[in-house]
VEXDREN-2710 file (C-alpha; in Angstrom, 1 decimal):
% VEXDREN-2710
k/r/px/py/pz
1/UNK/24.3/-54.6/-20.2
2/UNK/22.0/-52.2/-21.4
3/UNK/20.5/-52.6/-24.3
4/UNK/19.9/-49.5/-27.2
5/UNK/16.5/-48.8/-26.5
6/UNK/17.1/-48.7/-22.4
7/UNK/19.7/-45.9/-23.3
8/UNK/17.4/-43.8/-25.1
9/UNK/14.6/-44.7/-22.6
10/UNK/17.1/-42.9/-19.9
11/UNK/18.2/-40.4/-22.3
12/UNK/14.6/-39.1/-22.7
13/UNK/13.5/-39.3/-18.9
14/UNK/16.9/-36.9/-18.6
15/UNK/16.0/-34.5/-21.0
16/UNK/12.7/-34.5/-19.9
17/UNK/14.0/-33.6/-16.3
18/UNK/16.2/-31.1/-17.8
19/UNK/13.2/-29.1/-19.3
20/UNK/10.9/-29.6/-16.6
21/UNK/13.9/-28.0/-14.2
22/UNK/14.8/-25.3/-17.2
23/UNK/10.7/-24.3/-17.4
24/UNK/10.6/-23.9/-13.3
25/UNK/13.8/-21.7/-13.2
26/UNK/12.4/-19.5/-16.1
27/UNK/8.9/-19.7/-14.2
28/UNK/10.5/-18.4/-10.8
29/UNK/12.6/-16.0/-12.7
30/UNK/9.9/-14.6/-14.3
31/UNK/8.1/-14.4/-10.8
32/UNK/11.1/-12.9/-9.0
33/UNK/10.8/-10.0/-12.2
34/UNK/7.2/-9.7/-12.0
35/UNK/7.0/-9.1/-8.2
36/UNK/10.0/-6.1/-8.9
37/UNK/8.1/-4.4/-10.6
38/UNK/5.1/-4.9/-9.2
39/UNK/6.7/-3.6/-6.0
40/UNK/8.3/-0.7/-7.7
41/UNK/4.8/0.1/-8.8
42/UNK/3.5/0.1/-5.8
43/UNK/5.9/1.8/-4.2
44/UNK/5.9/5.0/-6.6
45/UNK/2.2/5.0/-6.8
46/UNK/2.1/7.3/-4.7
47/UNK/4.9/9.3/-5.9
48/UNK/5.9/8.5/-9.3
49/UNK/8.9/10.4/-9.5
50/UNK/10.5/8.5/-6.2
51/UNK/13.8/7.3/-6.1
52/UNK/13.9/3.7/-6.3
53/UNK/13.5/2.0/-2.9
54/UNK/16.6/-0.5/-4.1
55/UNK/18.3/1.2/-7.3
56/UNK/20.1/-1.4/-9.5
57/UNK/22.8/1.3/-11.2
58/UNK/25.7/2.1/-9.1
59/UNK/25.8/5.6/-7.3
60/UNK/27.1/8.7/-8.8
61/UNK/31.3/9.2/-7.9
62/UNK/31.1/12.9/-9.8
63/UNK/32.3/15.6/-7.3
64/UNK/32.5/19.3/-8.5
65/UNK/35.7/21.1/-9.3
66/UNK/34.6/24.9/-9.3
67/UNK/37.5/25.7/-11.5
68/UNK/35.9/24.0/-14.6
69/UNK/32.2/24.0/-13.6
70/UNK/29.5/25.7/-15.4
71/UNK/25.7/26.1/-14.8
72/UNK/23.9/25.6/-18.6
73/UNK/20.2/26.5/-18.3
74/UNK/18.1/25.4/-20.9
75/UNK/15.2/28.0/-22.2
76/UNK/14.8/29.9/-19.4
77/UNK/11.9/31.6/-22.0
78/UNK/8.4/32.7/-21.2
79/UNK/6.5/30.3/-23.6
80/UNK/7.8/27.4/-21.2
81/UNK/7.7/28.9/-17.6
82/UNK/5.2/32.0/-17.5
83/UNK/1.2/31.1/-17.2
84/UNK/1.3/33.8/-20.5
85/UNK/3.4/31.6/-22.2
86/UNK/2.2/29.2/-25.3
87/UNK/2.9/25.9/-23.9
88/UNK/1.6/26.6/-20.1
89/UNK/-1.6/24.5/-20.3
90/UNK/0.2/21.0/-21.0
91/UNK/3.5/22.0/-18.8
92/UNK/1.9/24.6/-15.7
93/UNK/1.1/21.6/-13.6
94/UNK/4.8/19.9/-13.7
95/UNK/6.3/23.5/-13.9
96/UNK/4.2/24.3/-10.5
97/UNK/4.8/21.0/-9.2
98/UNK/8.3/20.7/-9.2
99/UNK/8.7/24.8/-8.4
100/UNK/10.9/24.6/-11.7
101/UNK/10.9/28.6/-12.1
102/UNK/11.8/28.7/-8.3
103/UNK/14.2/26.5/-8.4
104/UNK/16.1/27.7/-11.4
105/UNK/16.4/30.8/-10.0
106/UNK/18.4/29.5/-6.9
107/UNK/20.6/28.2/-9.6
108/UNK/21.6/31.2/-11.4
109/UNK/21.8/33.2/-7.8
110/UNK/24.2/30.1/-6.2
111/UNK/26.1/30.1/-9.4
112/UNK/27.4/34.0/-9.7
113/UNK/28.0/33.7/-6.1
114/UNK/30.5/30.7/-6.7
115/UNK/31.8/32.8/-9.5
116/UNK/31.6/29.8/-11.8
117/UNK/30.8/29.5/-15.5
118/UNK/26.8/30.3/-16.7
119/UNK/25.4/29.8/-19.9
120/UNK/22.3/30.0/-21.1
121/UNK/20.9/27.5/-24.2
122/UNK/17.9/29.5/-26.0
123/UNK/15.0/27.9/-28.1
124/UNK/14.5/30.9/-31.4
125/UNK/12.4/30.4/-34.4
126/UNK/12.9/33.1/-37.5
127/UNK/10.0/33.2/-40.3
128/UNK/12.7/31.0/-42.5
129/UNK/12.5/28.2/-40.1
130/UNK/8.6/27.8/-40.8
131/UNK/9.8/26.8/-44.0
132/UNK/11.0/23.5/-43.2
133/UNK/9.8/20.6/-45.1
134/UNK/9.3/18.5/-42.4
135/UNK/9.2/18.3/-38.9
136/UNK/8.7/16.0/-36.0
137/UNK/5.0/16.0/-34.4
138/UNK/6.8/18.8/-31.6
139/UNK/8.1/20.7/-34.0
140/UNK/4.8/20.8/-36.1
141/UNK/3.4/22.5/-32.9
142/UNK/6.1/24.4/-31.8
143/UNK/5.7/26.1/-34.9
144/UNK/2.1/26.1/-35.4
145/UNK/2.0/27.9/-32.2
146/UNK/4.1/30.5/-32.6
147/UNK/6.5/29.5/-29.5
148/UNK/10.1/30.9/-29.7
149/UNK/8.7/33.5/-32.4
150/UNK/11.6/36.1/-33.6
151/UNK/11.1/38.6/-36.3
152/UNK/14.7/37.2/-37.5
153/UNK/18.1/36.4/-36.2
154/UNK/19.2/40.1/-36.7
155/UNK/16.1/41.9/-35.3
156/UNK/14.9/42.1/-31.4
157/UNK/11.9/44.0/-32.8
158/UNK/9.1/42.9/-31.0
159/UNK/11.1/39.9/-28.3
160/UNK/10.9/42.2/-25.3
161/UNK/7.7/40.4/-23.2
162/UNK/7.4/38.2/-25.9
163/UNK/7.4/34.3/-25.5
164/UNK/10.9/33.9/-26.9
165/UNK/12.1/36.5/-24.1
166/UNK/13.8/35.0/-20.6
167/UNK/11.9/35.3/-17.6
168/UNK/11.6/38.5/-16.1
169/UNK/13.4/37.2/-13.0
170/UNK/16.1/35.7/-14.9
171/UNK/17.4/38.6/-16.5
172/UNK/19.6/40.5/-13.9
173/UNK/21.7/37.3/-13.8
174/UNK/21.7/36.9/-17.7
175/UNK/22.2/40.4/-19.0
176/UNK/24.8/41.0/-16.4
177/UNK/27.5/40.7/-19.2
178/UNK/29.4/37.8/-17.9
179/UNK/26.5/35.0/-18.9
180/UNK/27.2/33.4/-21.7
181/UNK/24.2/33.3/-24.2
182/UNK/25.0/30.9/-27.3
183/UNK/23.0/31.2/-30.2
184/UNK/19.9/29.2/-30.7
185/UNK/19.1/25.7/-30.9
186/UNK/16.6/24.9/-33.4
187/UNK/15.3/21.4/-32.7
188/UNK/15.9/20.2/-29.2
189/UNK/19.7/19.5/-28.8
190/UNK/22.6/22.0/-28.8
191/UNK/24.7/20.2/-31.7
192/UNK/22.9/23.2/-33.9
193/UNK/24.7/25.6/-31.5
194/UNK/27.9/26.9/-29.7
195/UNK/27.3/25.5/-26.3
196/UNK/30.2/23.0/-26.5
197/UNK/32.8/25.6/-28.2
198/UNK/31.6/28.2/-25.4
199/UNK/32.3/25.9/-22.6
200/UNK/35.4/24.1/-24.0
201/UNK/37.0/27.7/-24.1
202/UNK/36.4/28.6/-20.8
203/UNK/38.0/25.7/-20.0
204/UNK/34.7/23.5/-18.4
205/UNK/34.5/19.9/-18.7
206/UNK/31.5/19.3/-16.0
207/UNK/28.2/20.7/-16.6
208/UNK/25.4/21.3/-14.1
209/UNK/22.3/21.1/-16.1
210/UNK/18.5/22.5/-15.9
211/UNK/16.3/24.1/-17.4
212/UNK/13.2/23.5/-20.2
213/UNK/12.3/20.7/-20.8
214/UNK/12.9/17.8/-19.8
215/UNK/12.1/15.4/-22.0
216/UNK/13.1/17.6/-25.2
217/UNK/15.6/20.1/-24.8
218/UNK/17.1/19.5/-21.4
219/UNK/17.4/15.6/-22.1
220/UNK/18.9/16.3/-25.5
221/UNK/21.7/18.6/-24.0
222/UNK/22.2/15.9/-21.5
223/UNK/23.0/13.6/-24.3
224/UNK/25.3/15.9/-26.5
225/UNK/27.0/16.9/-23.7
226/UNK/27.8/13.1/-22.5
227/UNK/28.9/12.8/-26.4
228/UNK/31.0/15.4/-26.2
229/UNK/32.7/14.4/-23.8
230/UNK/31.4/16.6/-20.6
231/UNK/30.4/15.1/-17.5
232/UNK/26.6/16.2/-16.5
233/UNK/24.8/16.4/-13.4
234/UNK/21.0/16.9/-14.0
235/UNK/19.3/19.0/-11.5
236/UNK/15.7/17.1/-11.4
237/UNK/13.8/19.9/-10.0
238/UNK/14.6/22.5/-12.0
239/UNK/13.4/21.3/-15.1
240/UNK/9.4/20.0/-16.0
241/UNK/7.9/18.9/-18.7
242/UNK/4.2/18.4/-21.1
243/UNK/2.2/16.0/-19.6
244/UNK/0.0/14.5/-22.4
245/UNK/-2.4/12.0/-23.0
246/UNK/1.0/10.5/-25.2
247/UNK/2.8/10.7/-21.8
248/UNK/4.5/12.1/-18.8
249/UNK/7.2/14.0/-20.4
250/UNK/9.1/14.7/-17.0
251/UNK/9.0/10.9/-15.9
252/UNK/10.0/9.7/-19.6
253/UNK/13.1/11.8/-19.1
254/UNK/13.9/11.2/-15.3
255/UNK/14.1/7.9/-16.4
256/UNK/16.7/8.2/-19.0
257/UNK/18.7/11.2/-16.1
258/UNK/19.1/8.3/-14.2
259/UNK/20.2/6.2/-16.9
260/UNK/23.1/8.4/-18.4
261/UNK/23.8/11.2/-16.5
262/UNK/27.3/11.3/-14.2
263/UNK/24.9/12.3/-11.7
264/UNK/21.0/13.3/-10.8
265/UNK/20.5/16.3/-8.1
266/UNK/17.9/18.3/-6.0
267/UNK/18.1/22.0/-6.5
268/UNK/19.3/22.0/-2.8
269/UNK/22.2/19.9/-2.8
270/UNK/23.5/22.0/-5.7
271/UNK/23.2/25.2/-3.6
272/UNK/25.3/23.5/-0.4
273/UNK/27.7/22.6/-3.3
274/UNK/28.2/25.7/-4.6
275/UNK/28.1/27.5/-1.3
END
């Protein structure tokens, strides 16, 4: 029979077992984890805008219905894709490297040969909104800057050329009187606009979506739309974004396309889509 202290001998060489076992699954765990990602690393080293070698998230079902598509380009404006525009020191190099202005382009021209739904999402600043009384630290240069610069909401004295203006090549697809052109967004996201009404009454529920930039404006209309219900397809090549010594804006917000967008596409695949 075994006596009081022989159980609690046993008892402790258990336990003790129990956390040795516990610490070498966590160790080897922690191992398995440390080697993902130190394989991911390496593997995007070279490119670090790769898709995963062995994604984790399940592949994206969404297939286009024509009928209730629409093409939503986000500031398609010079102060974001021209080398005379404000912001092209901190995003020429992604806008170049990704052949963004290119790219959009094929968008609009694939688009208004399908026939489907275009809209465009502008960025405009009026002398009232330089009198907010605070701002986020890309507003506070946004502003300081002069990007998106409008004599006023009523006047278009001065916006042809200017940075708030849509790319030269743009505008035969824009001003052709069928493009929708909602009224500015002030921040980043198009809950300050008439996207979502504008879409909902042409009766669109899926949204192909590119434009400028990534990590600001095009992410945050990714998210509205998702929140309003929409389902979004991100064209990863036809946006770009600042690369600062804060960050890779384009890689911080491929990250979250793959995240939360119904789907992530190449310019091309969009094109054979709509063809």
């Amino acid at each position: 029979m075994c006596s009081k202290h022989d159980r609690s001998e046993k008892e402790n060489q258990h336990n003790a077992s129990r956390r040795t076992a516990v610490k070498g699954a966590v160790a080897a765990s922690a191992a398995g984890v440390a080697a993902t990602f130190a394989g991911m690393a390496s593997a995007q080293s070279a490119d670090p805008y790769a898709n995963p070698a062995e994604p984790a998230l399940p592949p994206s079902d969404m297939k286009l219905d024509l009928s209730r598509t629409a093409l939503v380009i986000t500031d398609p404006q010079i102060d974001f894709l021209h080398p005379d525009g404000v912001t092209w020191g901190v995003v020429g190099e992604s806008v170049t490297e990704h052949k963004t202005v290119e790219n959009i382009e094929s968008l609009f021209k694939a688009a208004k040969a399908a026939e489907i739904t275009v809209a465009v999402s502008p960025h405009y600043y009026y002398p009232t909104d330089h009198g907010w009384k605070f701002e986020g630290a890309l507003e506070k240069l946004m502003h300081k800057i002069g990007m998106f610069d409008r004599k006023g909401p009523l006047s278009i004295e001065g916006f042809e050329g200017s940075g708030a203006d849509f790319m030269p090549q743009y505008k035969k697809y824009i001003e052709d009187g069928k493009t929708i052109v909602t009224s500015p967004h002030k921040v980043y996201g198009n809950d300050s606009n008439d996207l979502s009404l504008q879409l909902r009454k042409n009766g669109v529920d899926q949204v192909i979506l590119a434009g400028m930039s990534a990590n600001l404006c095009a992410e945050s209309h990714m998210r509205e739309l998702l929140e309003d219900g929409f389902e979004v397809a991100v064209i990863k090549d036809a946006t770009a974004a600042a690369k600062l010594p804060e960050g890779d804006g384009y890689l911080a917000a491929l990250t979250n396309f793959r995240y939360m967008a119904n789907a992530v596409w190449t310019t091309d695949e969009v094109v054979k889509m709509l063809g």
